[in-house]
N, C-alpha and C positions, 0 to 999 in steps of 0.2 A: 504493500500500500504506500508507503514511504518514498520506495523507489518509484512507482508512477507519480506520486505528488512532486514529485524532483524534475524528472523528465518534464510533465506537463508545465513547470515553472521555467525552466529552461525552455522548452519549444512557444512559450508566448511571451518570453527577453530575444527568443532567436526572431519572430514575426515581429514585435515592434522594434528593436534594429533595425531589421531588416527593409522596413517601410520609411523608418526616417532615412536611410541611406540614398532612397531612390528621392526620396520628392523633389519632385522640379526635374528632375531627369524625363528626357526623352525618349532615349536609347533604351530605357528599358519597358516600353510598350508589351513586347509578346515574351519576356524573362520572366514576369510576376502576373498570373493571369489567375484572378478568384475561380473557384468550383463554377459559378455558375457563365462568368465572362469563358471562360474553355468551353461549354457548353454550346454558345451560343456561338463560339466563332467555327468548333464543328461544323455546328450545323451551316454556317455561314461556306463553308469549304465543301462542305458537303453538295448544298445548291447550287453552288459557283462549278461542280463537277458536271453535275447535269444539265445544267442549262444549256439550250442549245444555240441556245444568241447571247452570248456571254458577254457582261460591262466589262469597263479596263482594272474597275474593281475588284471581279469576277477573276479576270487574269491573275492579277496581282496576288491573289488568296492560291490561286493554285499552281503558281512559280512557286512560293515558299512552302505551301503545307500539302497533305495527303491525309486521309482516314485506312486505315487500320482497320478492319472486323474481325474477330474472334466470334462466332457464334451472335450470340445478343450483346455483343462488347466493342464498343469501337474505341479508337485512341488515334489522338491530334498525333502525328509524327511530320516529317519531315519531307522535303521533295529529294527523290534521287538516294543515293546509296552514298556511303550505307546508314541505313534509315537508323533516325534517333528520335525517341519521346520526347514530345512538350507533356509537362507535369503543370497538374493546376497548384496553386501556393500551397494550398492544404498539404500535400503530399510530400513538399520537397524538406522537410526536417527528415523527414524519418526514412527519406532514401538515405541523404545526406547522413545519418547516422548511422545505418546500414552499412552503408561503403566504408566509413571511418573505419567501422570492428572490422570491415575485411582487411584494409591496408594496416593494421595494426596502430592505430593511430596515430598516421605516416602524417606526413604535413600536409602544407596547402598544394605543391605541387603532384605529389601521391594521389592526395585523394581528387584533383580535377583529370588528370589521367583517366582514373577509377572510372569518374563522375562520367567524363565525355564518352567513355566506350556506348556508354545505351542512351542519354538524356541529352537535348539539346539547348536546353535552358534552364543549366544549374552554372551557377558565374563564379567567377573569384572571391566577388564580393561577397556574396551567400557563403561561399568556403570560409573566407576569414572571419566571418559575425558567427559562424557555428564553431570555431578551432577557438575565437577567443571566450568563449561559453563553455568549453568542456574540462570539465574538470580534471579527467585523466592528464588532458597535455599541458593546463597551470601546474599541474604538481610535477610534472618533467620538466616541465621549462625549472622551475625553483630546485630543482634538485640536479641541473646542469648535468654537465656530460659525463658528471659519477654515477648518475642514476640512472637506474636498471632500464631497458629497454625491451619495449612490449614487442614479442614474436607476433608475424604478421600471422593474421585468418584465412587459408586460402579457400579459394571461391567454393572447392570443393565441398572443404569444410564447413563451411559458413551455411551452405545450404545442404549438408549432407542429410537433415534429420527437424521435419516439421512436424507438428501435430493440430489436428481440426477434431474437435467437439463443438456440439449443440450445446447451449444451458435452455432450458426448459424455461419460462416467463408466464406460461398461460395463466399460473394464478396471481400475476401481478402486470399484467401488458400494456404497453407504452401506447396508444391507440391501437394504431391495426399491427405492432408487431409485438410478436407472442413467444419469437426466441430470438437465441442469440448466438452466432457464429464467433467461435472462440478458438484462433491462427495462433500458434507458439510457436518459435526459431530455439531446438531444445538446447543450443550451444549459444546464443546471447539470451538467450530469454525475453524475447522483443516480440511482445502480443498486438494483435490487429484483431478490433473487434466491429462486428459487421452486424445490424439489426434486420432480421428475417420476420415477415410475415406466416410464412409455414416453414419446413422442414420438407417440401418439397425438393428430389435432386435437382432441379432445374434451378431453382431460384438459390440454393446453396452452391452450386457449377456458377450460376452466375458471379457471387460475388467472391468465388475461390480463384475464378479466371482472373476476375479484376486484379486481383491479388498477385498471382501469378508472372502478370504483364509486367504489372511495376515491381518487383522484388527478385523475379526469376522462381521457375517450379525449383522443390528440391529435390532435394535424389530419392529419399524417402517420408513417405504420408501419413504418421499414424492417426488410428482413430480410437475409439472406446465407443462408438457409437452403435455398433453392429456389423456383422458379416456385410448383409443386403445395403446400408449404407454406402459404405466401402468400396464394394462393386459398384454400386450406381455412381459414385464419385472416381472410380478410375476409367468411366466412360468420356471422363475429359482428354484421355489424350486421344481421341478422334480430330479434337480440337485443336489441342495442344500438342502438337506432339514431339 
């Protein structure tokens, strides 16, 4: 509990940082795009594909971006190869802290390496406003180049071993959702919690893909949830594969 009250204080010193550093800035238009601003320029990218009398607007959206579809899953990426995600704001802490545990909490040049192999709008400056917020690398810096040095995570590692249960909600349900999809990485301990309506495999695939996209699948799935679960959840890699 501690440890999430920690995190969640750190990831909202990492988003207002992160918001005074931009303002007034113009360059960073499509770096920092709200859940709902990605949505809509999707969709915007998406129309601008089909349209068959296209504006110079229209043009312009689809020189720089492309949609993605996984099954019911789309995602902003990039024009041309090789292809990289746009991440809406919400998301880019906990990639960005992701990648750190993989590089070992290498520095800013490690971890943009990391960063750029899959994401196309995670910057410098987001690097440096999450390196100067963690805590591991103040207590390295202060203990200088006598202190011990963290061995890197590699990628293998770091996703070798996830685990997905339900929690159950229905005698206490948030409107229409009744459980709750509960993502553990069992080598950082780094949870991602997703609100379901049923425990249908479709709408559970749905937000496991989501997850997926942006995190990478791991090597292994556990669950506690049942046999017939399990099975209907390893029908994603039809999808995914």
């Amino acid at each position: 509990m501690l440890e999430t009250e920690r995190k969640m204080s750190t990831q909202e010193r990492f988003f207002k940082k992160l918001m005074e550093s931009v303002e007034g800035k113009k360059d960073n238009h499509y770096n920092i795009i709200t859940k709902d601003a990605y949505d809509s320029l999707l969709k915007e990218v998406e129309d601008a594909i089909s349209a068959t009398k296209k504006t110079s607007a229209q043009y312009r959206r689809i020189k720089r971006f492309n949609v993605l579809e996984f099954g019911d899953t789309k995602k902003l990426v990039t024009r041309g190869e090789p292809v990289k995600y746009y991440l809406p704001m919400e998301d880019i802490f906990d990639v960005i802290d992701l990648s750190h545990i993989a590089v070992g909490h290498g520095g800013r040049d490690r971890l943009k390496v990391e960063t750029s192999r899959k994401y196309a709008n995670i910057t410098n400056d987001m690097i440096n406003i999450f390196l100067s917020l963690c805590e591991t690398c103040q207590k390295k810096k202060k203990l200088g180049k006598k202190g011990l040095v963290s061995k890197p995570i590699l990628h293998t590692e770091l996703n070798s071993r996830c685990q997905i249960d339900l929690i159950d909600m229905q005698s206490q349900p948030d409107a229409q959702f009744k459980f709750i999809l509960n993502y553990q990485n069992h080598l950082t301990k780094f949870v991602l919690l997703r609100p379901l309506q049923t425990k249908r495999t479709e709408e559970v695939a749905s937000h496991l893909l989501d997850i997926f996209l942006t995190f990478d699948a791991p090597v292994l799935l556990h669950s506690d949830n049942g046999r017939e679960f399990v099975n209907n959840v390893m029908k994603l890699h039809t999808i995914y594969p």
